[in-house]
N, C-alpha and C positions, 0 to 999 in steps of 0.2 A: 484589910491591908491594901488590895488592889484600889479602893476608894480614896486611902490616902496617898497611894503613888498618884492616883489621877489627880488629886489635888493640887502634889507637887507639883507635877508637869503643866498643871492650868495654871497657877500663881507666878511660874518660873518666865510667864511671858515669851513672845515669837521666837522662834530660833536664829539667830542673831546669822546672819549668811557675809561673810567675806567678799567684798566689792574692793574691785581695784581699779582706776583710769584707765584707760588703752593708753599702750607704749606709741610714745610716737612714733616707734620703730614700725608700728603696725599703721599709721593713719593714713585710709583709705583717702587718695586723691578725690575722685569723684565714686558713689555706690553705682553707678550706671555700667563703668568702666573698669574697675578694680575691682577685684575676686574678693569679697568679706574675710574670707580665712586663703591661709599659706596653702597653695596644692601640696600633697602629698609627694615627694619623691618617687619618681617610677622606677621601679627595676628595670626596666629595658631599656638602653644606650641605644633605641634606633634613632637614625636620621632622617627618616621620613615627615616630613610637613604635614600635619593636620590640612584633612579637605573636609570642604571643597575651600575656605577660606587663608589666603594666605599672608605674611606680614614680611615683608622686606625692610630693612633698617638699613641708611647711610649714616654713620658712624663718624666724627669729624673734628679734629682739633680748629679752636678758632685762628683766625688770622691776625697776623703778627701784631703786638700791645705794645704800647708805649715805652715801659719797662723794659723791653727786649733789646730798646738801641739807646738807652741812655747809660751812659758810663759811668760818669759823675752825680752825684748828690744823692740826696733819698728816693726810696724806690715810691712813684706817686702810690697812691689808695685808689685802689679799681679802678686801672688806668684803660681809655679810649685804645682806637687801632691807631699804629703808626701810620706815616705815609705807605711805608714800603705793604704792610696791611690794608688798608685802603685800597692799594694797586693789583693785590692778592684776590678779595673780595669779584673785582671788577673782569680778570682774569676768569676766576672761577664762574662766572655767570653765563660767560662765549663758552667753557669745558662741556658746563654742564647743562646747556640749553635742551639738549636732549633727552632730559630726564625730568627735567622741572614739570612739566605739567602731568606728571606720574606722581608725585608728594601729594600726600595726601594730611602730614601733619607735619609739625615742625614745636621740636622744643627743643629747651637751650637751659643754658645757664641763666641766671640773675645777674652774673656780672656784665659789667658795661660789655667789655671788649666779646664776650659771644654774644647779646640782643646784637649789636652794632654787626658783628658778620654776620646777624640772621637776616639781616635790614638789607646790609646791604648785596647779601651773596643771591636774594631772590626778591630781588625788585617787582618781577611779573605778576607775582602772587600776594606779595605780602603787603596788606591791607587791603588787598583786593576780594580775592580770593581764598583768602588764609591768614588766619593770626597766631604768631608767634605767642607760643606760650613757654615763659619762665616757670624751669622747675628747679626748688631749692636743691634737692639729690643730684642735681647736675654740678653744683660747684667748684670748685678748685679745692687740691685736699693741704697748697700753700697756707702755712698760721701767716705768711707776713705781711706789708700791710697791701702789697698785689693781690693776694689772697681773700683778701677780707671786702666784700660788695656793701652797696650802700641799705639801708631798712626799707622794708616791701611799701611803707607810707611815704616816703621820698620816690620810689619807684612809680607807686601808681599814678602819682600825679604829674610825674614825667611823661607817664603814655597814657595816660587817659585821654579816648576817645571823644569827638563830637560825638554828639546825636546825630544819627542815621548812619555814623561811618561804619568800616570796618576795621575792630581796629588793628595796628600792626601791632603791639603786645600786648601781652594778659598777664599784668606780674600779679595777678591777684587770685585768680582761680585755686593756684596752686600753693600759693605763699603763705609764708607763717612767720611771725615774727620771732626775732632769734636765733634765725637762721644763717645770721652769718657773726655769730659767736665763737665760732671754732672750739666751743667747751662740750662737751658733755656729749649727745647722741649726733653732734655736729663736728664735733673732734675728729680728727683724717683717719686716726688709729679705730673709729668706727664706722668707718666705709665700709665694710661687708653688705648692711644690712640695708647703705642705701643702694646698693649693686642689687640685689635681691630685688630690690622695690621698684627699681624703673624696671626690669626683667617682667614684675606682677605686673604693673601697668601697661606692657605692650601686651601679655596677655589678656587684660580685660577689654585691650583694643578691640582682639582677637574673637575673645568673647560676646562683645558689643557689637560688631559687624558679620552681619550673615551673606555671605555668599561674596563676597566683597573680595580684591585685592586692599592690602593695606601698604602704603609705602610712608613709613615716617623717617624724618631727620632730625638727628640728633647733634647739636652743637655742644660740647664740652671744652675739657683740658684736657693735656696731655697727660695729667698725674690719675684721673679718675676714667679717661680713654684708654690706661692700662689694667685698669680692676675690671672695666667693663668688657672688654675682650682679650682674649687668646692673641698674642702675638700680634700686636694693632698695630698700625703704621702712626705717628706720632708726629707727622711733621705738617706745617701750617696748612690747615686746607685740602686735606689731602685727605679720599675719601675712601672710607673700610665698607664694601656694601657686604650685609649679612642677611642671612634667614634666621625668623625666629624656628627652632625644630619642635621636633615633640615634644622633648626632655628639659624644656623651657629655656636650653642654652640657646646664643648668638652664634651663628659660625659665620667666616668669611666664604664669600663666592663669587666665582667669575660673571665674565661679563655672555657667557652662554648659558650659566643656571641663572642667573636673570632675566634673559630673554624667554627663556621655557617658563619662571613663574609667573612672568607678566601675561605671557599666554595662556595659564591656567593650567602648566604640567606641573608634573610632583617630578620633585627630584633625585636623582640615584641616590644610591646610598653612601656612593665613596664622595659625594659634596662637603663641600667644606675645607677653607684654606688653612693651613696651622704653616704656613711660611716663616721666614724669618724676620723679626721686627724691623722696621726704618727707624733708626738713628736721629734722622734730619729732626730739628727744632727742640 
């Protein structure tokens, strides 16, 4: 009897094993930089910064789009910066001269009007020093046609580099096609999980650099610069600097717990701004 169970089981052939695609909800930007799996939730709400390496994030609506001053007719499709944007950009460059050569990365949206404030809000750097890299989780959580950017193969061949330069954008690294579908794991009603993903990706920054300050900026919208932080300030250009913390949240901080981590101090534990949000834009 046990010869003919073995039998069974040798004629029944391999054991058939359940494969499923990874979710795009899951797909790993780069394995260098990004965690393979979701960290586990910690029980402890401290706010102390992981040492000795720390990540500082400015946080920032782009400047004023096209759509924002026109009154009459149809709203363009992934409209450029206004004049009065434009003038915004140029402004913000003399604000923030002092912090610029502290950025150590720079991502943005896909759509025109934030490449166009990354271009032009850090001239010193960008293509220089640093290339702008479009990330699809950054984009507008608008369905309409402001909402909707143009395909990452029209894109690349917008900013594709000579040979030998540096270039000012990467809409390629990160990019996927589909992405500006507004259907399905791109739908605004599933914004959760791309808040989660750029959260993982500045920890696998985190993870990636040893001993390092990290300072990156982040160019978005105003509709997905509300999922991403607590009480954000939303108006053109206007900048939320945070710490990444333990517990893998964003918090806002002044302009004294930035000078201590740029110094390489850890911060109290009562850091972190929970203000009340700006209206403006």
């Amino acid at each position: 009897m046990a010869k003919d169970k073995q039998k069974k089981n040798k004629d029944a052939g391999p054991e058939k094993v359940d494969s499923k695609p990874l979710s795009p909800k899951l797909r790993p930007l780069s394995l260098s930089l990004v965690p393979r799996a979701k960290p586990k939730p910690q029980r402890s709400r401290s706010l102390s910064l992981p040492a000795p390496t720390r990540v500082i994030v400015h946080l920032m609506r782009h400047a004023e789009a096209q759509k924002k001053t026109e009154i009459f007719g149809p709203r363009p499709r992934d409209p450029g910066l206004s004049d009065a944007g434009k003038a915004q950009c140029s402004t913000f460059v003399t604000d923030f001269k002092d912090h610029s050569s502290h950025v150590t990365h720079i991502l943005c949206s896909p759509m025109k009007r934030a490449i166009n404030t990354a271009i032009a809000a850090f001239p010193d750097v960008v293509g220089k020093t640093l290339t702008v890299y479009a990330m699809p989780e950054l984009q507008s959580l608008d369905r309409g046609p402001g909402g909707v950017g143009a395909g990452f193969s029209k894109l690349s061949k917008k900013y594709r580099a000579k040979e030998g330069e540096v270039p000012r954008v990467d809409v390629t690294t990160y990019g996927r096609k589909g992405w500006n579908d507004k259907d399905g794991v791109w739908s605004p009603s599933e914004a959760n999980w791309r808040v989660d993903f750029v959260k993982g990706f500045l920890r696998g920054l985190l993870a990636a650099t040893a001993n390092k300050i990290i300072e990156v900026v982040i160019i978005t919208h105003r509709s997905f610069l509300n999922k991403l932080l607590k009480h954000a300030k939303t108006g053109f250009m206007v900048v939320n600097t945070c710490a990444l913390f333990q517990d893998g949240e964003l918090r806002s901080i002044g302009d004294s717990e930035l000078k201590r981590l740029r110094e390489g101090q850890p911060l109290s534990a009562e850091a972190g701004d929970d203000g009340p949000k700006e209206e403006n834009g």
